[in-house]
PyMOL Python script that loads the backbone (N, CA, C, O; Angstrom):
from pymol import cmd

cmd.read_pdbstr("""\
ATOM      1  N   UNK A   1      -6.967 -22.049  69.794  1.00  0.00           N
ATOM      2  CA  UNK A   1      -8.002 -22.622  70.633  1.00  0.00           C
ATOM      3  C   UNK A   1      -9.366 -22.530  69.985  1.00  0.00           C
ATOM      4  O   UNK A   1     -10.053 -23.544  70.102  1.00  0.00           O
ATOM      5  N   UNK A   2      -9.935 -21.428  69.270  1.00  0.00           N
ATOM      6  CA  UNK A   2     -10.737 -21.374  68.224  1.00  0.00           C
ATOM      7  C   UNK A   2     -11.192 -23.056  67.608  1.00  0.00           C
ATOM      8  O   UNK A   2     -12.304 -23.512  67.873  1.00  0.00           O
ATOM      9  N   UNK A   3     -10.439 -23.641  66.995  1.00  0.00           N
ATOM     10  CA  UNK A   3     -10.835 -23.930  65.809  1.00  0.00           C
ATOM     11  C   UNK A   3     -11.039 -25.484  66.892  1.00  0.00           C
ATOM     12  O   UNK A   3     -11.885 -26.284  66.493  1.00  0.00           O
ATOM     13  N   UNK A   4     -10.242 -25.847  68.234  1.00  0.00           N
ATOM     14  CA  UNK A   4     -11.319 -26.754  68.776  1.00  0.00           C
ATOM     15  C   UNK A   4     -12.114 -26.811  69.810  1.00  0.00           C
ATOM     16  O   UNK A   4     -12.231 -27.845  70.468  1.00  0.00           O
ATOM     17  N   UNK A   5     -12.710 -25.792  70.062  1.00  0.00           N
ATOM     18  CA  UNK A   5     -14.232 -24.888  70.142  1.00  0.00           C
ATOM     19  C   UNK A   5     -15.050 -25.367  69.854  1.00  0.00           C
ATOM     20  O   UNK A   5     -15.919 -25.854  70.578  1.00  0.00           O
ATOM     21  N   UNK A   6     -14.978 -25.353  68.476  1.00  0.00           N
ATOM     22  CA  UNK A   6     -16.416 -25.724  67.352  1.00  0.00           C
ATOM     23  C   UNK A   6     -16.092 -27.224  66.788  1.00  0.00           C
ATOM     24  O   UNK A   6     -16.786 -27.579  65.835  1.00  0.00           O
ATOM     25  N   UNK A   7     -15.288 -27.976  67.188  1.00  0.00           N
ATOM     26  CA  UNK A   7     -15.720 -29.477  66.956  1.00  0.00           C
ATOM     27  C   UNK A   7     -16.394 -30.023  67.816  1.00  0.00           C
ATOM     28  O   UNK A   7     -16.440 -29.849  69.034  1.00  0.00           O
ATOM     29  N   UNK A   8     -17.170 -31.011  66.840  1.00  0.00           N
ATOM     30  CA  UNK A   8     -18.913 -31.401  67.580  1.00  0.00           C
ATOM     31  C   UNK A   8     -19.011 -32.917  67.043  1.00  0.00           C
ATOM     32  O   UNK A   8     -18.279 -33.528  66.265  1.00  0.00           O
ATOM     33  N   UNK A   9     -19.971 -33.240  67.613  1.00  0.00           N
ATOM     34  CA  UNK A   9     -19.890 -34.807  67.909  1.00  0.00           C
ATOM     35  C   UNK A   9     -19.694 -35.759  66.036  1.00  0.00           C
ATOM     36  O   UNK A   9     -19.097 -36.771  65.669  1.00  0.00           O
ATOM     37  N   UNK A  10     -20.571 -34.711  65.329  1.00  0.00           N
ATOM     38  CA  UNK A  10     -20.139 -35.250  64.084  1.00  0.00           C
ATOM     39  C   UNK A  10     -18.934 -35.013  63.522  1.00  0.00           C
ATOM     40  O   UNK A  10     -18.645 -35.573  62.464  1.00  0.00           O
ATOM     41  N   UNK A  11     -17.934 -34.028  64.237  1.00  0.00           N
ATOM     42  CA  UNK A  11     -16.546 -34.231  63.487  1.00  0.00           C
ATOM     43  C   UNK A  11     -15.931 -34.853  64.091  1.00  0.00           C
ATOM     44  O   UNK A  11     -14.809 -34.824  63.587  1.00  0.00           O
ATOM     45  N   UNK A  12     -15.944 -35.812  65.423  1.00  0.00           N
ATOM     46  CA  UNK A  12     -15.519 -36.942  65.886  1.00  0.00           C
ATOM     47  C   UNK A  12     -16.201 -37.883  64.849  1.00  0.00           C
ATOM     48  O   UNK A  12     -15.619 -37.746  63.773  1.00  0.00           O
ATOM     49  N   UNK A  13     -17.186 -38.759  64.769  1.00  0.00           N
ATOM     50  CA  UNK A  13     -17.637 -39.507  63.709  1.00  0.00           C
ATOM     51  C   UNK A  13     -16.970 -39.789  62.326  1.00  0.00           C
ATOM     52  O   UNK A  13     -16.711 -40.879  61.814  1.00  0.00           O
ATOM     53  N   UNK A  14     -16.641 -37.834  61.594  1.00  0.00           N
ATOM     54  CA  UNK A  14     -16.126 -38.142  60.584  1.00  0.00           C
ATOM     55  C   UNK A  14     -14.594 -37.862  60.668  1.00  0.00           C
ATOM     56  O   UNK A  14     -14.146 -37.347  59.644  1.00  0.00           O
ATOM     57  N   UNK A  15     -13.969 -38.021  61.362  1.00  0.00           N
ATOM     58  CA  UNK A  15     -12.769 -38.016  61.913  1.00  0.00           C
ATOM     59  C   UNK A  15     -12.428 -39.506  61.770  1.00  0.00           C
ATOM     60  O   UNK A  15     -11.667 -40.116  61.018  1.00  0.00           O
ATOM     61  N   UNK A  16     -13.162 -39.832  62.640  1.00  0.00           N
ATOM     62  CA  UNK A  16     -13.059 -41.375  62.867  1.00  0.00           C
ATOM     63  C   UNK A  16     -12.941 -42.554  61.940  1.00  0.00           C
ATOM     64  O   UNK A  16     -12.240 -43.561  62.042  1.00  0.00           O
ATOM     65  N   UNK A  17     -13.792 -42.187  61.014  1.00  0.00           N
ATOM     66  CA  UNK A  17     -14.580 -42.496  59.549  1.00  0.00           C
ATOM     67  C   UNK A  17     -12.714 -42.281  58.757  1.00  0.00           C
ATOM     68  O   UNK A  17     -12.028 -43.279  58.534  1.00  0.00           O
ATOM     69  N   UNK A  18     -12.114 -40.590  58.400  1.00  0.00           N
ATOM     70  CA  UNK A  18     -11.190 -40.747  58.049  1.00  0.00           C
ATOM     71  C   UNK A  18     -10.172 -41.643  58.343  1.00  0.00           C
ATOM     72  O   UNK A  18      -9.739 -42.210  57.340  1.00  0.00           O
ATOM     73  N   UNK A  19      -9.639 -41.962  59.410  1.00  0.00           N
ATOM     74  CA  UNK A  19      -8.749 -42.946  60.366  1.00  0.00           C
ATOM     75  C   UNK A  19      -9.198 -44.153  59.951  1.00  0.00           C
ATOM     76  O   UNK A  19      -8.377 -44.909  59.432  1.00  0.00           O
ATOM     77  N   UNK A  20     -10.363 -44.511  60.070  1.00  0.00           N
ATOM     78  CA  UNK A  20     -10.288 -45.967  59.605  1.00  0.00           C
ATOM     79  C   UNK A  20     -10.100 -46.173  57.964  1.00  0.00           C
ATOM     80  O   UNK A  20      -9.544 -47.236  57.688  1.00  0.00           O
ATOM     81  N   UNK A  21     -10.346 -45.617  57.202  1.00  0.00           N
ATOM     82  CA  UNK A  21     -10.051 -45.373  55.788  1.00  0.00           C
ATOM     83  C   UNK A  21      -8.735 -45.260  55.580  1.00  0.00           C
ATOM     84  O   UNK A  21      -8.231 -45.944  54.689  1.00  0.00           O
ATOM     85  N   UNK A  22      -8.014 -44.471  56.278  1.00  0.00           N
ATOM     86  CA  UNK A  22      -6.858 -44.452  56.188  1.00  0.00           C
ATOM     87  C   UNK A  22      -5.806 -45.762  56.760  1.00  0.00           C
ATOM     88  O   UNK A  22      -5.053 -46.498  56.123  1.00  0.00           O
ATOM     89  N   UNK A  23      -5.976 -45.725  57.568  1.00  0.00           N
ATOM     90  CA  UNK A  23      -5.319 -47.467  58.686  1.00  0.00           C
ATOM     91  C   UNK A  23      -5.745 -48.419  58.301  1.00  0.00           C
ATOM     92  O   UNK A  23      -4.999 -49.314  57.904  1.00  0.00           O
ATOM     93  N   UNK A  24      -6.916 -48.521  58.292  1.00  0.00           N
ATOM     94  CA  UNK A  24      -7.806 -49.835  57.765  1.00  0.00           C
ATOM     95  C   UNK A  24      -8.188 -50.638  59.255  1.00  0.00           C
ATOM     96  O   UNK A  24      -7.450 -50.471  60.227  1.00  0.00           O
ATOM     97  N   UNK A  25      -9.255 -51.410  59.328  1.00  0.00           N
ATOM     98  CA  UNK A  25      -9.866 -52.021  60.144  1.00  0.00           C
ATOM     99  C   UNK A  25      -8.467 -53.076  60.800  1.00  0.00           C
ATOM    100  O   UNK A  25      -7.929 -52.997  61.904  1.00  0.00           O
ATOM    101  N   UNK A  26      -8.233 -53.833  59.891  1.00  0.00           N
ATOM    102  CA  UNK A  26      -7.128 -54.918  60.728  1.00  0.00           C
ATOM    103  C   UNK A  26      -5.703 -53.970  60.891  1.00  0.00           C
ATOM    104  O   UNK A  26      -4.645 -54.572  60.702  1.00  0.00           O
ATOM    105  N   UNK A  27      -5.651 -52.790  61.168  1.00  0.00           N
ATOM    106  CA  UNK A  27      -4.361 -52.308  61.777  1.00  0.00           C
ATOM    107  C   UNK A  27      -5.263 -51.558  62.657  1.00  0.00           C
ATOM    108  O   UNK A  27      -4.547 -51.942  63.581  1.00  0.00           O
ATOM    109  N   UNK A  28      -5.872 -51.077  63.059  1.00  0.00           N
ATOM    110  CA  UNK A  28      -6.524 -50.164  64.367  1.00  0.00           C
ATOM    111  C   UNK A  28      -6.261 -51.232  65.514  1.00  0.00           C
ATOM    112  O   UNK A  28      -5.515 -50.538  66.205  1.00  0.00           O
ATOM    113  N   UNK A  29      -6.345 -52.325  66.133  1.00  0.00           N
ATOM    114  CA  UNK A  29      -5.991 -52.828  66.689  1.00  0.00           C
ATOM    115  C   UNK A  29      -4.498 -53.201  67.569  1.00  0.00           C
ATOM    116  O   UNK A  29      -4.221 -53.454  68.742  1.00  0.00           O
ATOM    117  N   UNK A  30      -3.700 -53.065  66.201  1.00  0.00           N
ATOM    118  CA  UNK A  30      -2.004 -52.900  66.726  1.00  0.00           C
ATOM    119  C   UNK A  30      -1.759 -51.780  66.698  1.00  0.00           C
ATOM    120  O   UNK A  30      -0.531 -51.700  66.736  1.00  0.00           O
ATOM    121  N   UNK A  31      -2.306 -50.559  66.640  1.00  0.00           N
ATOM    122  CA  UNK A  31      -2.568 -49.047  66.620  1.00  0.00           C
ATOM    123  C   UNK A  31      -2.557 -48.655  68.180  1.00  0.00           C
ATOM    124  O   UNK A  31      -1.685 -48.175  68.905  1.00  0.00           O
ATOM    125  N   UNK A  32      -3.667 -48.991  68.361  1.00  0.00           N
ATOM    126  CA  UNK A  32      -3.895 -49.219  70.254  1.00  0.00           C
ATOM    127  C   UNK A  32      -3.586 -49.853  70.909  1.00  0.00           C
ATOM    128  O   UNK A  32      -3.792 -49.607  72.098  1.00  0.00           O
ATOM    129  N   UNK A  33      -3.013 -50.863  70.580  1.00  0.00           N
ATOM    130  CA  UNK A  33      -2.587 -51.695  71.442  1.00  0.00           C
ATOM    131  C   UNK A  33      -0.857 -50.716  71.857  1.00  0.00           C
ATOM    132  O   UNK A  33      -0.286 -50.382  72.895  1.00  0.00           O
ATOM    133  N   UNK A  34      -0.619 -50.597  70.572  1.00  0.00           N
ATOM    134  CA  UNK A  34       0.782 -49.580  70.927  1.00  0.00           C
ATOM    135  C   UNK A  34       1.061 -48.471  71.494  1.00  0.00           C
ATOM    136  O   UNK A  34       2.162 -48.125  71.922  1.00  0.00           O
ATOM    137  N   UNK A  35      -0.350 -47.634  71.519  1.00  0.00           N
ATOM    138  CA  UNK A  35      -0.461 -46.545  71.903  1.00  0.00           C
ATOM    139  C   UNK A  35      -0.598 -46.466  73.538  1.00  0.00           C
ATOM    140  O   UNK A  35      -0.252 -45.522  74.248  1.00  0.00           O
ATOM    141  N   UNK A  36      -1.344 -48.018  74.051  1.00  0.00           N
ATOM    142  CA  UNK A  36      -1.248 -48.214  75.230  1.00  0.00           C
ATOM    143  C   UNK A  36      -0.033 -48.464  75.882  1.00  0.00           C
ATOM    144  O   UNK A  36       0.230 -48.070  77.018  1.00  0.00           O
ATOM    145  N   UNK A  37       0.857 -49.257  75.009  1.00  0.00           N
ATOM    146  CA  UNK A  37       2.144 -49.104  75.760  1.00  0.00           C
ATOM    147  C   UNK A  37       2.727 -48.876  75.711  1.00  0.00           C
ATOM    148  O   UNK A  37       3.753 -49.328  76.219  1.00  0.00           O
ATOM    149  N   UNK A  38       2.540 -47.586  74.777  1.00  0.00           N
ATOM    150  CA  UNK A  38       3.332 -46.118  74.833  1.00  0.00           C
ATOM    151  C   UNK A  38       3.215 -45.336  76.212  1.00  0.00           C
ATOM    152  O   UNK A  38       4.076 -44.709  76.827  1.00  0.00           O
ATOM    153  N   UNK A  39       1.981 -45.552  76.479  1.00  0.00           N
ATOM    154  CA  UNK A  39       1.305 -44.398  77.446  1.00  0.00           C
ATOM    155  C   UNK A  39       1.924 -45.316  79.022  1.00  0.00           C
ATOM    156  O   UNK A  39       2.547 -44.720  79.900  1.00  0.00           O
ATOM    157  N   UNK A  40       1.749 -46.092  79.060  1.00  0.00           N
ATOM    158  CA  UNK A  40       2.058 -47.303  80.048  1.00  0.00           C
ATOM    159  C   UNK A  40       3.391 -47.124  80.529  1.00  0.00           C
ATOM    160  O   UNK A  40       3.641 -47.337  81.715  1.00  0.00           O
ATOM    161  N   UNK A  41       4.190 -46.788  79.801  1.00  0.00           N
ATOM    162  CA  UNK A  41       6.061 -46.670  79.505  1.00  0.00           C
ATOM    163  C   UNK A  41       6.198 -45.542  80.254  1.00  0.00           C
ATOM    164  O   UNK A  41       6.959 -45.259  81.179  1.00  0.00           O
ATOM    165  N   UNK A  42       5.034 -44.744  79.507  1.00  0.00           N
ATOM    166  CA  UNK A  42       5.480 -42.983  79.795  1.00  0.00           C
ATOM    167  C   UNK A  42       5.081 -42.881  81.360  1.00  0.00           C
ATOM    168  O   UNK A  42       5.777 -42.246  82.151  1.00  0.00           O
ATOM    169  N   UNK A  43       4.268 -43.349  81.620  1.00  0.00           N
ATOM    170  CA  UNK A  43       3.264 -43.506  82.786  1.00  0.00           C
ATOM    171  C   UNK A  43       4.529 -43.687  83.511  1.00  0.00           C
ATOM    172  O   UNK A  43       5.064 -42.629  83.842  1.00  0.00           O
ATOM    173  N   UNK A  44       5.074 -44.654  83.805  1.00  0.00           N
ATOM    174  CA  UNK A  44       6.107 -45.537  84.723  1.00  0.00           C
ATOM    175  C   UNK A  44       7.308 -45.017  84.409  1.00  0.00           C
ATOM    176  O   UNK A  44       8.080 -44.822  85.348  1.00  0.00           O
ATOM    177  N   UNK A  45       7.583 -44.801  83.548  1.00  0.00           N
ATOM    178  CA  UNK A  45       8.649 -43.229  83.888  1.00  0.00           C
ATOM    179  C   UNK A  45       8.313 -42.325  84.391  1.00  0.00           C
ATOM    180  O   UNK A  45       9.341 -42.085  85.024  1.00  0.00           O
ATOM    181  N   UNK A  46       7.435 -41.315  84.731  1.00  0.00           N
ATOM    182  CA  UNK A  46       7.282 -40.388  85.013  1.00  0.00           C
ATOM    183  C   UNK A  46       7.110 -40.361  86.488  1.00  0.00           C
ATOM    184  O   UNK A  46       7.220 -39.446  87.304  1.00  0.00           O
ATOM    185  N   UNK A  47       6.764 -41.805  86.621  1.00  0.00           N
ATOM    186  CA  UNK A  47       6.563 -42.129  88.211  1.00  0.00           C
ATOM    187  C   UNK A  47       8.197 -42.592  88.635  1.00  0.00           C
ATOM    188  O   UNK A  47       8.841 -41.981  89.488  1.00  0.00           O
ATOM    189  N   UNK A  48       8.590 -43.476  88.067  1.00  0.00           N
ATOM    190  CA  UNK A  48      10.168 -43.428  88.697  1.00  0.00           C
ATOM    191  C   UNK A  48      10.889 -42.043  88.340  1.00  0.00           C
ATOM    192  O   UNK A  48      12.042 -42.106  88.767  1.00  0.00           O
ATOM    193  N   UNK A  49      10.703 -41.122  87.871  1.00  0.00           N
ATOM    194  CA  UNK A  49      11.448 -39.768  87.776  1.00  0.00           C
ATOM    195  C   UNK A  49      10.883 -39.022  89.100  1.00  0.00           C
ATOM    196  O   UNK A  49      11.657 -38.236  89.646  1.00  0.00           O
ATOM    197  N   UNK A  50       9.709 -39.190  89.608  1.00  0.00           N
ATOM    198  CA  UNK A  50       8.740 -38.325  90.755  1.00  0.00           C
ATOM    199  C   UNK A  50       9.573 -39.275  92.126  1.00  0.00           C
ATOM    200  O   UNK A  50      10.019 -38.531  93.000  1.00  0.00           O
ATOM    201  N   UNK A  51       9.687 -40.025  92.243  1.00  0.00           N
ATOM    202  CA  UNK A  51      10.197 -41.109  93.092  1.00  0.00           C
ATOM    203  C   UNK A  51      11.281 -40.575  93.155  1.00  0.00           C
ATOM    204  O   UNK A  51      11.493 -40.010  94.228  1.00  0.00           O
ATOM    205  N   UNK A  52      12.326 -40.512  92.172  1.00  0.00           N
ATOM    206  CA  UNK A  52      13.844 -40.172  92.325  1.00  0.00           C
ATOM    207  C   UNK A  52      13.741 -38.938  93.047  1.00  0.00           C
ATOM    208  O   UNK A  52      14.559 -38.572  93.891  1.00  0.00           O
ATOM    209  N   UNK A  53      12.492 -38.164  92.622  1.00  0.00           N
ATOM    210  CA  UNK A  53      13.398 -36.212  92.742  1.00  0.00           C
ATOM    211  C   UNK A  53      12.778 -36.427  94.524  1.00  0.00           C
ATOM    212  O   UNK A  53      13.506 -36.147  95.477  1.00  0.00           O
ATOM    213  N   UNK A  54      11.373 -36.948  94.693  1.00  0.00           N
ATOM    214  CA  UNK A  54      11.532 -37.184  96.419  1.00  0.00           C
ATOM    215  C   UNK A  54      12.434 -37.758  97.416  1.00  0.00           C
ATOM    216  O   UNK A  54      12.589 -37.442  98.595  1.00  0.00           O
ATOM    217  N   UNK A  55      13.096 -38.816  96.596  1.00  0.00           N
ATOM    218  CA  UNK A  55      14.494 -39.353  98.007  1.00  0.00           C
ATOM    219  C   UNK A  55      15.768 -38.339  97.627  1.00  0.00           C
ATOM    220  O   UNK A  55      16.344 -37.968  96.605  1.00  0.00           O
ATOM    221  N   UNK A  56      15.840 -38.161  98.772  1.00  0.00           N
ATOM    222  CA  UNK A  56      17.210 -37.317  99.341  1.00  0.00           C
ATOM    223  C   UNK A  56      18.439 -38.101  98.430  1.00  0.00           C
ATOM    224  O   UNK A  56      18.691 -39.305  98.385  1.00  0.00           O
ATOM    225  N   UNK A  57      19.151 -36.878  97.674  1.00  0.00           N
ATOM    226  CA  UNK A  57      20.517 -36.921  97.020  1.00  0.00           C
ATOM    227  C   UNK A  57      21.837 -37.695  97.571  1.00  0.00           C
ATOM    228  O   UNK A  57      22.633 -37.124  98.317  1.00  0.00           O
ATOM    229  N   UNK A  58      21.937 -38.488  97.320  1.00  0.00           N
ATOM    230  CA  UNK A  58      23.186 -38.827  97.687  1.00  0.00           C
ATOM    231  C   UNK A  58      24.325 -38.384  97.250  1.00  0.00           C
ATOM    232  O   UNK A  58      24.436 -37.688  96.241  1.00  0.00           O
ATOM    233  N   UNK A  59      25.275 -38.760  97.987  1.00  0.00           N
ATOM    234  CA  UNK A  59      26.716 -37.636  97.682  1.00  0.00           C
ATOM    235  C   UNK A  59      27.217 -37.861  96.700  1.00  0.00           C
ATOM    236  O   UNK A  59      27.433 -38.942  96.153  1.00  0.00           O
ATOM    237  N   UNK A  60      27.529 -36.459  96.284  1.00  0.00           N
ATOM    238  CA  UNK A  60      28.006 -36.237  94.853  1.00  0.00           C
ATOM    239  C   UNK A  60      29.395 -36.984  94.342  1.00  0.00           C
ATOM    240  O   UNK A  60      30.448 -36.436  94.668  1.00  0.00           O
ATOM    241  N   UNK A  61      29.439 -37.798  93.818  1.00  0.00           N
ATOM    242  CA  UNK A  61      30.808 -38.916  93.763  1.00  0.00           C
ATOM    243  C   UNK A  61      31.461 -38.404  92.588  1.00  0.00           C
ATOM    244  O   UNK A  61      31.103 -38.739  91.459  1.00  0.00           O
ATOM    245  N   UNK A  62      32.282 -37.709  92.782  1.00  0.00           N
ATOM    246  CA  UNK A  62      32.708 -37.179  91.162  1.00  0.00           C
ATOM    247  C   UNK A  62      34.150 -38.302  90.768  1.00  0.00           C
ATOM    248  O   UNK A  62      35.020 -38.516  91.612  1.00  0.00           O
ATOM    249  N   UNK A  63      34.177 -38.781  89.691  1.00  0.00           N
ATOM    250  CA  UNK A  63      35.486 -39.382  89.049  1.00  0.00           C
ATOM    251  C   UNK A  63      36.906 -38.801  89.432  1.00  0.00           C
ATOM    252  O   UNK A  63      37.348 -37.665  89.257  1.00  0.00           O
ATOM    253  N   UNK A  64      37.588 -40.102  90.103  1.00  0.00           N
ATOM    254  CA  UNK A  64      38.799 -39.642  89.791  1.00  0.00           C
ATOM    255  C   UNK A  64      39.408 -39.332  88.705  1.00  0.00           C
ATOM    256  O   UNK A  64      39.267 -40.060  87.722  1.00  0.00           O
ATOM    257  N   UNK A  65      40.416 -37.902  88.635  1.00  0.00           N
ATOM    258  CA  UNK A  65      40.597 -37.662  87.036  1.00  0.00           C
ATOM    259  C   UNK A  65      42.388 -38.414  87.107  1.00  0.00           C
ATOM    260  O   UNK A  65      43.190 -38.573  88.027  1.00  0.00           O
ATOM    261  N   UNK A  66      42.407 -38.666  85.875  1.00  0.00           N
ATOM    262  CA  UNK A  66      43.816 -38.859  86.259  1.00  0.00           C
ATOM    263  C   UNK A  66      45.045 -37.985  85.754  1.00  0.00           C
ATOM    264  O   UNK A  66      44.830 -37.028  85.010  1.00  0.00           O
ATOM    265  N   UNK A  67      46.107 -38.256  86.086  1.00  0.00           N
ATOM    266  CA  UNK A  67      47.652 -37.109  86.363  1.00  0.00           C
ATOM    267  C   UNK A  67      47.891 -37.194  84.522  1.00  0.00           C
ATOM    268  O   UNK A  67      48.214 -38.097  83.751  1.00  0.00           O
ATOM    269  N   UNK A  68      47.431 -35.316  84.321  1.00  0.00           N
ATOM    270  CA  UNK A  68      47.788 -35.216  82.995  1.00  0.00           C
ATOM    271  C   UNK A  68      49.645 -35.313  82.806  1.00  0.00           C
ATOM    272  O   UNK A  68      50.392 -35.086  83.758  1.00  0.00           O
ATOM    273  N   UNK A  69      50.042 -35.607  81.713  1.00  0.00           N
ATOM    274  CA  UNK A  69      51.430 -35.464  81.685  1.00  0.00           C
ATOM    275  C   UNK A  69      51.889 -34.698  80.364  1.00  0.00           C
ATOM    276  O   UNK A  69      51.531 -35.109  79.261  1.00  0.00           O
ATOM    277  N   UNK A  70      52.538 -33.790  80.485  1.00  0.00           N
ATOM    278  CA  UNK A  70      52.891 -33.000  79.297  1.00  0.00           C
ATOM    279  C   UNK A  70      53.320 -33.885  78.269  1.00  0.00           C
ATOM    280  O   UNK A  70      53.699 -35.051  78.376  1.00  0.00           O
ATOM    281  N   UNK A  71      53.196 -33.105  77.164  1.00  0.00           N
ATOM    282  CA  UNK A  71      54.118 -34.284  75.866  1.00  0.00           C
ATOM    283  C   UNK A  71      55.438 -34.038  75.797  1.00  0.00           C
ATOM    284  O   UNK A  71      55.729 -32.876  76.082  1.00  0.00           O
ATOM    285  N   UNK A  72      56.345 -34.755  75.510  1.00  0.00           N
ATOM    286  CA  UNK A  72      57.153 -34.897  75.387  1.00  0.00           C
ATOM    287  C   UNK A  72      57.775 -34.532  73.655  1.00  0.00           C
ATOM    288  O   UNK A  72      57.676 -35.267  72.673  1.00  0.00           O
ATOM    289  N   UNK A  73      58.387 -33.207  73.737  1.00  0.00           N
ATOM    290  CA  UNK A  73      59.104 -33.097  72.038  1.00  0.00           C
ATOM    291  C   UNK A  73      59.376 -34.060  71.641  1.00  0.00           C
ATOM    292  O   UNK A  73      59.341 -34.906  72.534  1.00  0.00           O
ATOM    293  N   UNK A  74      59.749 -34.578  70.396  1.00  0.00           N
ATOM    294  CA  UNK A  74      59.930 -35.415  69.765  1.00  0.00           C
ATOM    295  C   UNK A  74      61.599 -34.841  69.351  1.00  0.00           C
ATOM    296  O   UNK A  74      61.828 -33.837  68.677  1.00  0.00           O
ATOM    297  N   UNK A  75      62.511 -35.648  69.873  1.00  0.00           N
ATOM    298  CA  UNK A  75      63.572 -34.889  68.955  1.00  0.00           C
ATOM    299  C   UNK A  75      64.504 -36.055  68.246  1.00  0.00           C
ATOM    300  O   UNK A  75      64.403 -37.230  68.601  1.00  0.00           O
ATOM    301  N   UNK A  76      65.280 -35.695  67.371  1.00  0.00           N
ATOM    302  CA  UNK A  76      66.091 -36.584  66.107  1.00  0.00           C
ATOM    303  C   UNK A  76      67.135 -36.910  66.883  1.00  0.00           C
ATOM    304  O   UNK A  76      67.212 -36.485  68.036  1.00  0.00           O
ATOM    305  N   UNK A  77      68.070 -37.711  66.336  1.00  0.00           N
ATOM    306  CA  UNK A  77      69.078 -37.869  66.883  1.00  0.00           C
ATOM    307  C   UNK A  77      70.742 -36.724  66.232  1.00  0.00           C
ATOM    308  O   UNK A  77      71.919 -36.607  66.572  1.00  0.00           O
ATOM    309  N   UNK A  78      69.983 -36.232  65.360  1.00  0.00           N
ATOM    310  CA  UNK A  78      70.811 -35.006  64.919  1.00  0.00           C
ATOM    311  C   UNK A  78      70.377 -33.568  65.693  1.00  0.00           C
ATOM    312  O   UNK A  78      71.223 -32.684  65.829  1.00  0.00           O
ATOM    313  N   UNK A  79      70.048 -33.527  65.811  1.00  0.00           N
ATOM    314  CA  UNK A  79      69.762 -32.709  67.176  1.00  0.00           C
ATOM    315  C   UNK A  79      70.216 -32.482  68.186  1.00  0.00           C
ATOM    316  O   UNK A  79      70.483 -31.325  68.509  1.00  0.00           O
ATOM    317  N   UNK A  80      70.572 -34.182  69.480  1.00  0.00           N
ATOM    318  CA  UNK A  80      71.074 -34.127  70.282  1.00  0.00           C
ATOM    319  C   UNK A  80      72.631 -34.529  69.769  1.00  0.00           C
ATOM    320  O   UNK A  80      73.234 -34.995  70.735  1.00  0.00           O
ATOM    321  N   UNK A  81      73.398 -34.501  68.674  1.00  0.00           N
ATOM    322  CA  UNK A  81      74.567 -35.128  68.913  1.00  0.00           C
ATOM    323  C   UNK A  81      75.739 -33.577  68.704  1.00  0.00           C
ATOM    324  O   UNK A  81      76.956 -33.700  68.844  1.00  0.00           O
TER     325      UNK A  81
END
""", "prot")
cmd.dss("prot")
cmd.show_as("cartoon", "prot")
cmd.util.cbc("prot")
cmd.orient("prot")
């Protein structure tokens, strides 16, 4: 927690300064634009997950399993004769 304490308005500036140097001017645009509908996605999930856990559970429907059947040996016909 220290170390962002002491960032101050000029290490936003040169922060900023790095990022665009790095990305470049014509990608900052599809940068944010993605980041918005990243956040947008997350947003609207988090709200249909809050929605789900408030309506009452419906009954627990578990799968029918079906009738295991043992295996059957394999046997020769020298065997049974």
């Amino acid at each position: 927690m220290g170390l962002l304490q002491n960032l101050t308005g000029w290490h936003a500036v040169i922060l900023l300064a790095v990022v665009l140097l790095f990305f470049g001017a014509s990608k900052l645009p599809n940068l944010a634009r993605s980041v918005g509908q990243s956040a947008r996605i997350f947003k609207s999930e988090v709200a249909s997950t809050t929605d789900q856990a408030s309506e009452p559970a419906a009954e627990a429907v578990t799968p029918a399993q079906p009738a295991v059947t043992p295996p059957v040996p394999a046997t020769s016909r020298a065997e049974t004769s």
